[in-house]
C-alpha positions as CSV (number, residue, x, y, z in Angstrom):
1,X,0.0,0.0,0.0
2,X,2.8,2.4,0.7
3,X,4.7,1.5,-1.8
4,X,1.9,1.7,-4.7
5,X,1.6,5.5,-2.9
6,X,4.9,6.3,-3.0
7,X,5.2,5.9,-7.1
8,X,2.4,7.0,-7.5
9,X,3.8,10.2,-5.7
10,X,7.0,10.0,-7.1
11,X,5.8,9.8,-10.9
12,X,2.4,11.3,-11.2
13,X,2.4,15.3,-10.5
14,X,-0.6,16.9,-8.2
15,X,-3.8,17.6,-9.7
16,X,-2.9,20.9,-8.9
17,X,0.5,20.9,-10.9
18,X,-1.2,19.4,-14.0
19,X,-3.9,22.3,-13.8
20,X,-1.0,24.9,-13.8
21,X,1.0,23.6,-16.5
22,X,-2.1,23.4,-18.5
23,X,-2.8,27.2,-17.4
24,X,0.6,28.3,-19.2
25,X,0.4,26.3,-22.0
26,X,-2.8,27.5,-22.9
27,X,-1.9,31.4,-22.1
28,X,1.3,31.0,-23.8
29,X,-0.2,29.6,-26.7
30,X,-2.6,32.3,-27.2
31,X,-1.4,34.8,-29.7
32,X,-4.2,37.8,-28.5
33,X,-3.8,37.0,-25.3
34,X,-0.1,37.6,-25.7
35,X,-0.5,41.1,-27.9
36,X,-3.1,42.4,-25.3
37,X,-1.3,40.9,-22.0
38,X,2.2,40.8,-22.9
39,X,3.4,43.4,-25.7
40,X,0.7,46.1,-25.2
41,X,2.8,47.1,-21.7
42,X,6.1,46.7,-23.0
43,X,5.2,48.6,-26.9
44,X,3.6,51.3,-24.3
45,X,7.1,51.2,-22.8
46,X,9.0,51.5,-25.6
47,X,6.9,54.4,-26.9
48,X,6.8,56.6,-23.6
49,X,10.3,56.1,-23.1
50,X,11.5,57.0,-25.9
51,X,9.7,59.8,-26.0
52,X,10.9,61.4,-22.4
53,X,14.2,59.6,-23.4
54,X,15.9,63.0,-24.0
55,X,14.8,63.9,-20.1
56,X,15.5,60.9,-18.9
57,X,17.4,62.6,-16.2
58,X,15.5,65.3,-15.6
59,X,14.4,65.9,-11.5
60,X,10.0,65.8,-11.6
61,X,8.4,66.8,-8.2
62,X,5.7,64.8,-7.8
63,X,3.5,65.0,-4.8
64,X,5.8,64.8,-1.9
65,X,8.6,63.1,-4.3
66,X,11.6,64.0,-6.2
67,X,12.0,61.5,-9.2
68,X,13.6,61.6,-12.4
69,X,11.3,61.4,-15.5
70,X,13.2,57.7,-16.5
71,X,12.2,56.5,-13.1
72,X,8.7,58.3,-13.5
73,X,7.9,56.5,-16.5
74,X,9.3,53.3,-15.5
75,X,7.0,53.5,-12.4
76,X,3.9,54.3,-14.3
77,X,4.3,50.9,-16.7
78,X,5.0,49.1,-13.7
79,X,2.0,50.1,-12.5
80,X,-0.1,49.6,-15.8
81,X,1.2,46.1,-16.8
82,X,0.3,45.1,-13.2
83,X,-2.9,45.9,-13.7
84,X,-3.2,44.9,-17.1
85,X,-2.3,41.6,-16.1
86,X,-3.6,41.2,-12.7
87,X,-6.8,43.1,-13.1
88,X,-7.8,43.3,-16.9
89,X,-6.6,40.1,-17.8
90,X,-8.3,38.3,-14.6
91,X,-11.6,40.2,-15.9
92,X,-11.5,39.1,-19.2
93,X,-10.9,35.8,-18.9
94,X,-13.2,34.5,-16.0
95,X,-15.6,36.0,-17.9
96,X,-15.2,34.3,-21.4
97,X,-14.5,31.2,-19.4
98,X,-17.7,31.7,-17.7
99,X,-19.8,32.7,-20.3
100,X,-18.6,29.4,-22.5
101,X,-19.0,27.0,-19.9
102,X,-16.0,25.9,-18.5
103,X,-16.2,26.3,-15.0
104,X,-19.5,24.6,-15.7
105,X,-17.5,21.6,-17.0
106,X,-14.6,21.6,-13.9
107,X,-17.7,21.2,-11.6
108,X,-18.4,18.0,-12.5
109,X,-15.2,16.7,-12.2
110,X,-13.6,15.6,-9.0
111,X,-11.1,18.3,-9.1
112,X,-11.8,21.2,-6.1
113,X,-13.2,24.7,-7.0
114,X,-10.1,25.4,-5.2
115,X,-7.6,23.8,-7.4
116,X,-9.1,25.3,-10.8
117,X,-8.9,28.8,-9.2
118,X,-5.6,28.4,-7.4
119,X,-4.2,27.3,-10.8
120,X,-5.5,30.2,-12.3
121,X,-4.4,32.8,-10.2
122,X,-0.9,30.6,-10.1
123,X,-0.5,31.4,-14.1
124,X,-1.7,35.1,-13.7
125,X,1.6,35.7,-10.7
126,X,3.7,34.2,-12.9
127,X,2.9,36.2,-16.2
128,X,2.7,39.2,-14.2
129,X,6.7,38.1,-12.8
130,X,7.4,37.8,-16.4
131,X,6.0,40.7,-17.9
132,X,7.3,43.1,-15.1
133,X,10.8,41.1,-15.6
134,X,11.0,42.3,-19.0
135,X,10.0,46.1,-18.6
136,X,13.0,46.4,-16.0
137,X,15.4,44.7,-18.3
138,X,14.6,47.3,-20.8
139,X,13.8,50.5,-18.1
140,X,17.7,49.5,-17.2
141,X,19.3,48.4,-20.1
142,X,17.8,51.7,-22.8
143,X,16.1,54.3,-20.6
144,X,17.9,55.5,-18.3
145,X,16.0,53.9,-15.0
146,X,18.2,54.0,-11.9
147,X,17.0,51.9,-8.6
148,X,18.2,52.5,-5.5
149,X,19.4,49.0,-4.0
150,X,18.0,50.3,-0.4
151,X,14.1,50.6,-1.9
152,X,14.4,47.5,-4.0
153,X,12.4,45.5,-1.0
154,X,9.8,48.4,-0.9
155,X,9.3,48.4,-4.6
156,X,8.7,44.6,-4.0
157,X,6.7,44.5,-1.8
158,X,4.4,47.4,-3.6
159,X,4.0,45.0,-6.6
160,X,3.0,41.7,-4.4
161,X,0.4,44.4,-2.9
162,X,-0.9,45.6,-6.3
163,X,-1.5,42.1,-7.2
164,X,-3.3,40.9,-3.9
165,X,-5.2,43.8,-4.5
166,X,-6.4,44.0,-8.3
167,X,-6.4,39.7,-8.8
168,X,-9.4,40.0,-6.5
169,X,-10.8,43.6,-7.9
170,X,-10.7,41.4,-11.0
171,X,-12.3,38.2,-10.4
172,X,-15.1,40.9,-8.6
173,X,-15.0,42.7,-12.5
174,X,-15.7,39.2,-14.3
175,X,-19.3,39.2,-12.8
176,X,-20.3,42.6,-14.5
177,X,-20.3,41.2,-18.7
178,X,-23.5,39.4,-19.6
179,X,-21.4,37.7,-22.1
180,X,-18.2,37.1,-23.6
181,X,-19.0,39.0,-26.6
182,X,-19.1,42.8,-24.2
183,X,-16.4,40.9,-21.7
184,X,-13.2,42.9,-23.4
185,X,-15.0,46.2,-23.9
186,X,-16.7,46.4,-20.5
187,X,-13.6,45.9,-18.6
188,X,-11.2,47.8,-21.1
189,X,-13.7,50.8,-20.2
190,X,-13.1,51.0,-16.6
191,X,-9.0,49.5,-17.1
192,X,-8.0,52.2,-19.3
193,X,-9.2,55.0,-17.5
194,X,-8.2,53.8,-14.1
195,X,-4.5,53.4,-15.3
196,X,-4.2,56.8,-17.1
197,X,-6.2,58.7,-14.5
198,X,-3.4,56.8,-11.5
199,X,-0.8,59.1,-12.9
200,X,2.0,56.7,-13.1
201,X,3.0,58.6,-17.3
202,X,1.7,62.0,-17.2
203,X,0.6,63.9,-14.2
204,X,-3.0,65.4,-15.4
205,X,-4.5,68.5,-13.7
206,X,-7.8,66.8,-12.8
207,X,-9.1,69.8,-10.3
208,X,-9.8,69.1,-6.6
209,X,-13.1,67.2,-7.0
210,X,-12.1,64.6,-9.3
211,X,-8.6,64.4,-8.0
212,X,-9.6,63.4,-4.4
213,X,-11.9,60.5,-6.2
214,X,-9.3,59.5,-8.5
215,X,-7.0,59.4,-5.2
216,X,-9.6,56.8,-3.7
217,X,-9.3,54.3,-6.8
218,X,-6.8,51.3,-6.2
219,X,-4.6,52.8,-9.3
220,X,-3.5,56.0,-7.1
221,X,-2.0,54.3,-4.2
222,X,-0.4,51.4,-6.4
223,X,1.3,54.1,-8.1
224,X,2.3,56.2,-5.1
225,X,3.8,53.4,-3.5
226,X,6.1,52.5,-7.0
227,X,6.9,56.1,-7.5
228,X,7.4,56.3,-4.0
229,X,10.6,53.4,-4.4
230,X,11.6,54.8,-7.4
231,X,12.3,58.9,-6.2
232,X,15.4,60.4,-5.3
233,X,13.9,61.4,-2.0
234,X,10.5,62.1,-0.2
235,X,9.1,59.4,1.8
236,X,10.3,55.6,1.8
237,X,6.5,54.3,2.7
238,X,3.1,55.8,2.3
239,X,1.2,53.9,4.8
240,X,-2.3,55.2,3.9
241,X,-1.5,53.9,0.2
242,X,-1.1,51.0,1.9
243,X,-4.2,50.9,3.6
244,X,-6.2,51.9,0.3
245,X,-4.7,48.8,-1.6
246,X,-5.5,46.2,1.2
247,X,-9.4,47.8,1.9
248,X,-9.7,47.4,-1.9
249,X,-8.2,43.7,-1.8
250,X,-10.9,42.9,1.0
251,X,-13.7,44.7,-1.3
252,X,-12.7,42.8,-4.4
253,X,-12.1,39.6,-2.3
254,X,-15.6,40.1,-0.5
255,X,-17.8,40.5,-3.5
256,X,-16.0,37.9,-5.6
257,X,-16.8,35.2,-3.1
258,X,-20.0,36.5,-2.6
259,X,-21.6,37.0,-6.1
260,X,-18.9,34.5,-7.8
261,X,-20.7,32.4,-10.5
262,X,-19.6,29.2,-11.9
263,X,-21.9,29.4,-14.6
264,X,-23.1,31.9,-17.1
265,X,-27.0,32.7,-16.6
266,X,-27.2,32.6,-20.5
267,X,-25.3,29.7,-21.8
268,X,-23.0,30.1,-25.1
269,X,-24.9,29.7,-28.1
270,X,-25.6,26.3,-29.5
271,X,-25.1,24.7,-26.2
272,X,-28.7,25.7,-24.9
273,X,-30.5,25.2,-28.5
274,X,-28.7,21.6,-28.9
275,X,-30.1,20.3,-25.5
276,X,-33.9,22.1,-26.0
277,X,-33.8,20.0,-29.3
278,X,-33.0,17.6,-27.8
279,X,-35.4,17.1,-25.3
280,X,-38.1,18.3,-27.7
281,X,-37.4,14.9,-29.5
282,X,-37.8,12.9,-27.2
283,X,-41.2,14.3,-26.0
């Protein structure tokens, strides 16, 4: 008996590994996924860095930080490929895999809601590692983008809290398209604004009113905490950023668990038709 569990062990990975592996492969494998997750940040990147690449050096006081316009930009993809993958990207595709019934199809299998989620979310960190890997290769290697070793913890630990808090904000997002059809639209609509509006590229003058909302939205802190790793001086850790990103994790994480859905209320087309006709037959 032990024995038999021990190979089995020894040669046959977890349900769990088999579900990650088959994560990546199908991400990886996905050439739109890959424009819209992968390039889009770094081609954004490439085009705002170049274009500030001539002030690269040049001191921008921002808030209650001094930062140079290479680490300024860097900061702001950081904090848009973050979202783009951990928030957009989450969005997106629970809500095709939703809406085409394949969370319907993991239920009736023996494998745990917890597994297929888990593996999920697995692939999501790890694309979100990769992309972010890239953009600081190139932020070090052609724009100009200096770190200071001392913050490099801080400016880790600000990512890891950007992702605990827009994974969730973006399984909570999934629930809002009817279908998969509006799923890319829909969430592009709130994605883009809430990136552009965080100020991570340009600083916008958005008045008093709408700045103090905008300063409310998870984008805002995420980026104050990444500029605040990146700057030259100012303070090392904004602790009410900190407390914005982790209240918005506990919203997101709340109202995904809460009003999560396995199934789509309208299934795909075909599917529904194909089992009517069916029973129509035989009656």
């Amino acid at each position: 008996m032990s024995t038999t569990e021990t190979v089995r062990t020894g040669r046959r990975p977890s349900s769990f590994l088999l579900h990650v592996d088959g994560e990546l492969k199908e991400f990886w494998r996905s050439p739109i996924t890959l424009a819209f997750i992968v390039l889009m940040p770094v081609m954004f990147y490439v085009g705002f860095g170049l274009a500030f690449r001539s002030q690269a050096e040049a001191v921008r006081v921002v808030g209650e930080h001094e930062i140079t316009q290479a680490n300024l930009s860097y900061g702001g993809i950081l904090g848009f490929a973050l979202m783009s993958v951990a928030f957009a990207n989450v969005a997106i595709g629970l809500a095709i895999r939703r809406h085409h019934g394949l969370f319907k199809r993991f239920r009736t299998t023996p494998v745990s809601p917890a597994t297929v989620m888990g593996a999920y979310l697995v692939n999501t960190l790890l694309t979100a590692v990769i992309v972010l890997a890239v953009v600081t290769a190139i932020g070090l290697l052609g724009m100009g983008v200096t770190v200071d070793p001392a913050r490099v913890p801080q400016l880790l630990v600000a990512l890891l809290l950007g992702f605990v808090c827009m994974a969730p904000l973006g399984a909570a997002a999934s629930l809002l398209p009817p279908n998969a059809d509006a799923a890319v639209p829909m969430v592009n609509g709130i994605f883009f604004p809430a990136a552009f509006l965080a100020g991570g590229f340009v600083i916008l003058p958005l008045g008093d009113t709408v700045g103090a909302v905008v300063d409310l939205l998870p984008g805002r802190p995420l980026t104050v905490l990444i500029q605040g790793s990146l700057a030259e001086s100012g303070p090392v850790w904004d602790w009410s950023a900190v407390g914005l990103l982790l209240a918005w994790s506990l919203l997101g994480t709340v109202a995904a668990l809460r009003w999560f859905r396995w199934a789509s209320e309208r299934e795909p087309r075909g599917f529904g038709s194909a089992k009517r006709k069916g029973s129509g037959g035989e009656g």
